[in-house]
C-alpha positions in Angstrom: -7.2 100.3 -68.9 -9.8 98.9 -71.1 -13.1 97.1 -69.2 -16.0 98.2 -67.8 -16.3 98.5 -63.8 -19.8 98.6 -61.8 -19.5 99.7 -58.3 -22.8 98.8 -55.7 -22.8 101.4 -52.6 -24.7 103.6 -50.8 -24.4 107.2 -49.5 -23.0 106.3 -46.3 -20.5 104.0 -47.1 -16.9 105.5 -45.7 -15.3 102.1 -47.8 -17.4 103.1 -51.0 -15.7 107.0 -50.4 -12.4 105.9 -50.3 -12.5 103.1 -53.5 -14.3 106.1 -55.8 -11.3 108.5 -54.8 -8.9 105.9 -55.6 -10.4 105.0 -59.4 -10.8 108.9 -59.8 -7.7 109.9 -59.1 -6.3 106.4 -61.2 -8.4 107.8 -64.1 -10.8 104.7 -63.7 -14.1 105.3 -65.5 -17.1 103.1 -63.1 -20.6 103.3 -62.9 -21.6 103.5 -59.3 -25.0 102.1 -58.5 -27.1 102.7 -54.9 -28.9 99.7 -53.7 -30.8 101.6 -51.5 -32.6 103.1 -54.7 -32.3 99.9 -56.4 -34.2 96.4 -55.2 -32.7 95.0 -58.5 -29.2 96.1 -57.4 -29.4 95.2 -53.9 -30.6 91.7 -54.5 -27.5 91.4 -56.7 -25.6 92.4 -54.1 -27.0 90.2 -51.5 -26.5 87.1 -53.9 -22.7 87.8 -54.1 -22.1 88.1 -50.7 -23.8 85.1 -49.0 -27.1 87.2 -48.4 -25.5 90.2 -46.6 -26.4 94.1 -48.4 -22.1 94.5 -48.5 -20.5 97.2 -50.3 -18.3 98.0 -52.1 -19.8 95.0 -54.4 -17.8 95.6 -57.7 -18.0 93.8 -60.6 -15.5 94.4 -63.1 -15.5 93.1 -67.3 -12.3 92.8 -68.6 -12.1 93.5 -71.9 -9.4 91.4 -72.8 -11.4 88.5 -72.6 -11.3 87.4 -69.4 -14.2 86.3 -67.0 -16.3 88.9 -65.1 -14.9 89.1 -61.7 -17.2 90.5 -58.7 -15.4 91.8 -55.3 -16.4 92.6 -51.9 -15.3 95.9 -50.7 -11.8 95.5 -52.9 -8.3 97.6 -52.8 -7.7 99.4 -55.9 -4.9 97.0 -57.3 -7.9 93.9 -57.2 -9.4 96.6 -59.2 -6.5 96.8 -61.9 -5.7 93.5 -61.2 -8.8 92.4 -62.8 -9.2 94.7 -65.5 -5.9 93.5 -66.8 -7.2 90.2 -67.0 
């Protein structure tokens, strides 16, 4: 799958764990960002999701043209789903 997909999370996040397993094991490339060691990030975060610090926040580029899409804490199809955009 062609795209590019930016994951927000932290450390702790048991949601986080389980999306990263699913786009390894799927052969997804992401980069995975920590808000917690980045204001920049987390105020990203916080504007996508109505103020709250929620994660998984991923924001995938299709590269077939289609809009950027961001997510809240999404399955691993919304993942493909929008990379095949």
């Amino acid at each position: 799958m062609m795209g590019t997909v930016t994951m927000y999370s932290t450390t702790w996040c048991g949601y986080c764990r389980r999306l990263k397993s699913q786009l390894d094991r799927e052969g997804i490339a992401y980069t995975e960002i920590d808000i917690e060691l980045n204001p920049e990030a987390a105020t990203l975060v916080e504007k996508a999701n109505g103020g709250n610090q929620t994660v998984p926040t991923v924001v995938v580029a299709p590269n077939g043209g289609g809009p950027e899409v961001t997510m809240t804490n999404p399955s691993l199809a919304d993942v493909k789903q929008a990379l095949a955009a």
